[in-house]
Backbone bond lengths (Angstrom), bond angles and torsions (degrees), N, CA, C in turn:
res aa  C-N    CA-C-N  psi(-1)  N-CA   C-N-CA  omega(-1)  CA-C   N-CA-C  phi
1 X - - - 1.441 - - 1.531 110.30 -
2 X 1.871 108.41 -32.48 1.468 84.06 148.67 0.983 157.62 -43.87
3 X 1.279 123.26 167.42 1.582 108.76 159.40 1.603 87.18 -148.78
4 X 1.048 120.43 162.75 1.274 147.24 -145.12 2.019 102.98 -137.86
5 X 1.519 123.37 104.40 1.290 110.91 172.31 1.939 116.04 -59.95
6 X 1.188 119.25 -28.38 1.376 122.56 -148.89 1.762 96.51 -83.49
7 X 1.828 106.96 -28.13 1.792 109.59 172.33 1.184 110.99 -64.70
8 X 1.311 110.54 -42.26 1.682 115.60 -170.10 0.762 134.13 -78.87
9 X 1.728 121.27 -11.48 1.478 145.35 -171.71 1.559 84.19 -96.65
10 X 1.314 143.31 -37.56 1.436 119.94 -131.27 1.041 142.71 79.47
11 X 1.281 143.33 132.41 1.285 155.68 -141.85 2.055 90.79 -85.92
12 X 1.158 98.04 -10.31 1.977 96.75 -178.90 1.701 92.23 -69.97
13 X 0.315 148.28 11.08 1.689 122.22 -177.99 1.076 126.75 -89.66
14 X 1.223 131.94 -179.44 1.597 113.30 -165.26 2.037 102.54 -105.09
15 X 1.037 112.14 154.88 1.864 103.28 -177.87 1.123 137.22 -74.32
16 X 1.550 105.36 -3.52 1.270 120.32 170.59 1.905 108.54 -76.87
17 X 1.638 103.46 -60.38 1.039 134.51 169.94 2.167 107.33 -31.56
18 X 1.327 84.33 -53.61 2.184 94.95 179.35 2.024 85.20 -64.16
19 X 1.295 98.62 -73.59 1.844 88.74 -171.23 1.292 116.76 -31.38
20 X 0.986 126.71 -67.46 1.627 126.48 -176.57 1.381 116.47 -49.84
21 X 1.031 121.52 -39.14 1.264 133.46 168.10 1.474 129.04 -72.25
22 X 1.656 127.86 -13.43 1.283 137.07 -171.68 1.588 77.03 -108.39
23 X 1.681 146.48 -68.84 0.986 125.00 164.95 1.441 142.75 -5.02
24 X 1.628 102.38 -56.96 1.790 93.45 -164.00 2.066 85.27 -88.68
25 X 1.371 125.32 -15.73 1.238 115.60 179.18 1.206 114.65 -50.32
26 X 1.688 115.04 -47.20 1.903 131.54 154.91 1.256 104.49 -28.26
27 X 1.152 126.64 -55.04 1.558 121.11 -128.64 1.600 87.57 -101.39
28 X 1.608 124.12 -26.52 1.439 112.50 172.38 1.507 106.22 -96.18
29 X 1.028 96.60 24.20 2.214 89.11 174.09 1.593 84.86 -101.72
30 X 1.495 127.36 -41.67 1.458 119.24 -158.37 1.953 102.72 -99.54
31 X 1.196 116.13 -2.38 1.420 116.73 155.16 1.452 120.77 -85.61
32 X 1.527 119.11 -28.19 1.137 134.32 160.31 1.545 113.55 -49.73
33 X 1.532 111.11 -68.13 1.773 113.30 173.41 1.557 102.47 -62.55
34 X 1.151 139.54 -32.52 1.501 115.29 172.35 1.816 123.19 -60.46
35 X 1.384 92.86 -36.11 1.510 94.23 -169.01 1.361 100.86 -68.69
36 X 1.429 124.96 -45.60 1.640 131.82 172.11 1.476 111.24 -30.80
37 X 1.533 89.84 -57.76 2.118 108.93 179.44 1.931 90.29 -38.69
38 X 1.265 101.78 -70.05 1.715 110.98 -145.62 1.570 92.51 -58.90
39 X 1.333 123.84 -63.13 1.638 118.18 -171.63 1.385 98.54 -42.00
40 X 1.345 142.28 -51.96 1.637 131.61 -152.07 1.698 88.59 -69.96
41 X 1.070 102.33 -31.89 2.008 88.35 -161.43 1.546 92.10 -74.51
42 X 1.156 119.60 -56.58 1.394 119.15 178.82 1.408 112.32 -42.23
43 X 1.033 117.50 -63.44 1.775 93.55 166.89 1.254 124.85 -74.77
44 X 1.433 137.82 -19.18 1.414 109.23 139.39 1.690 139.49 3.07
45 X 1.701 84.71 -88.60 1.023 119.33 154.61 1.945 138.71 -13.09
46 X 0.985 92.48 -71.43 1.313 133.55 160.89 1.301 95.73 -49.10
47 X 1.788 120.42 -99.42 1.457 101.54 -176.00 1.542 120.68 -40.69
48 X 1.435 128.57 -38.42 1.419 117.07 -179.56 1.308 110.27 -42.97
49 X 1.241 118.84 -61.94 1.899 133.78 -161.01 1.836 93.26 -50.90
50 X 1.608 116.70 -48.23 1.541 127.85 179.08 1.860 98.13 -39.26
51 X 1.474 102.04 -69.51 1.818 110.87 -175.06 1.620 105.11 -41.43
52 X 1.306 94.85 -65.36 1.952 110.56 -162.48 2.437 89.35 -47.66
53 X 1.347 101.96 -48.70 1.386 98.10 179.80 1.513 125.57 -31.43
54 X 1.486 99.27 -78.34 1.298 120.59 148.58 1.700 128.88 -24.61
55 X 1.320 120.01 -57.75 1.572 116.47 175.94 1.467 92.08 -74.96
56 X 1.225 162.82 -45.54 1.481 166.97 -95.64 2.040 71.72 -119.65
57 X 1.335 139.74 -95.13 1.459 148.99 -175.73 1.399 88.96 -27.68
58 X 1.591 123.51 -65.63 1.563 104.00 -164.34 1.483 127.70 -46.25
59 X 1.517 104.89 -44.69 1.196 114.98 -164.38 1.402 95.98 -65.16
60 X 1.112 133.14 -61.70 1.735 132.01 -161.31 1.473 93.52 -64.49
61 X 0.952 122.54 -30.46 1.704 114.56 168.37 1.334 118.09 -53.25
62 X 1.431 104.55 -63.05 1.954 113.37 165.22 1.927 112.18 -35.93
63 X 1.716 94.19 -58.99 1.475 70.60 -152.29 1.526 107.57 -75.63
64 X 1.622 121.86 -15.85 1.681 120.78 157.32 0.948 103.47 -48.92
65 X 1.217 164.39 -52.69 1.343 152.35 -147.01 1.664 111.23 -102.96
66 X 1.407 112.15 -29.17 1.678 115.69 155.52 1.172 115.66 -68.03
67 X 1.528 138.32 -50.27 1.394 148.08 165.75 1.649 105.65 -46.95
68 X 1.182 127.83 -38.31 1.579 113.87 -179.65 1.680 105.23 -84.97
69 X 0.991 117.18 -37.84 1.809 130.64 -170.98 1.681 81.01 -63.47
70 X 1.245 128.90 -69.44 1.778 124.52 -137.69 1.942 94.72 -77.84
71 X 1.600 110.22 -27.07 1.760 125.23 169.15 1.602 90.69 -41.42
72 X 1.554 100.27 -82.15 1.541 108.15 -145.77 1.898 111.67 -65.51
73 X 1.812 107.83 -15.53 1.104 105.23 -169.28 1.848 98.62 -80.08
74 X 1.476 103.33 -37.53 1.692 84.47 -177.39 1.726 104.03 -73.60
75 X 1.113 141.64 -59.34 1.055 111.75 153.23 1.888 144.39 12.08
76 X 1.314 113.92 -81.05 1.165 107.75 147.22 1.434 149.95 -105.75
77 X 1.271 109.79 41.16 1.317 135.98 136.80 1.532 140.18 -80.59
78 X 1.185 85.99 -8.54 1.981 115.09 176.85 1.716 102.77 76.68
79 X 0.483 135.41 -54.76 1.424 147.81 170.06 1.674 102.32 19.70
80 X 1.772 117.99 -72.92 1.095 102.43 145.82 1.360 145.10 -18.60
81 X 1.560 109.08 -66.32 1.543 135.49 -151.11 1.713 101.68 -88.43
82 X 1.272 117.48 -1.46 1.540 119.67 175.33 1.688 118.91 -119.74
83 X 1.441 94.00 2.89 1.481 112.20 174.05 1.866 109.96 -91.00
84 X 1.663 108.14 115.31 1.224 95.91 169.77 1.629 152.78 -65.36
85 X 1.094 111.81 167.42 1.615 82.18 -156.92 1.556 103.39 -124.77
């Protein structure tokens, strides 16, 4: 799936010209594996923020649903209703 500039040009070229050129071919094989690196973390990522979403709804669910339960329990426990007012 490579391709190689220095095959395709021909063996005419000058050797300075092949060096510079087998160089930056390096330098985009290892900018290539970085960018690979960064997308995987980024979606990592990404799914994390998905999880944190998800627990973020639960919790306000919990404590609405603890906040109405702990309402109605003092309520009928009198606790309220024996406190003067």
């Amino acid at each position: 799936m490579e391709v190689r500039l220095s095959k395709v040009m021909g063996d005419d070229m000058e050797r300075p010209d092949r060096d510079r050129i087998t160089k930056m071919e390096v330098e985009i094989v290892h900018l290539s594996n970085q960018v690979n690196r960064m997308a995987k973390q980024v979606a990592e990522m990404h799914d994390l923020l998905q999880q944190a979403r998800g627990a973020k709804y639960f919790i306000i669910a919990a404590a609405a649903v603890g906040g109405f339960l702990s309402s109605k329990l003092a309520v009928w426990s009198g606790i309220i209703g024996g406190l003067p007012r």
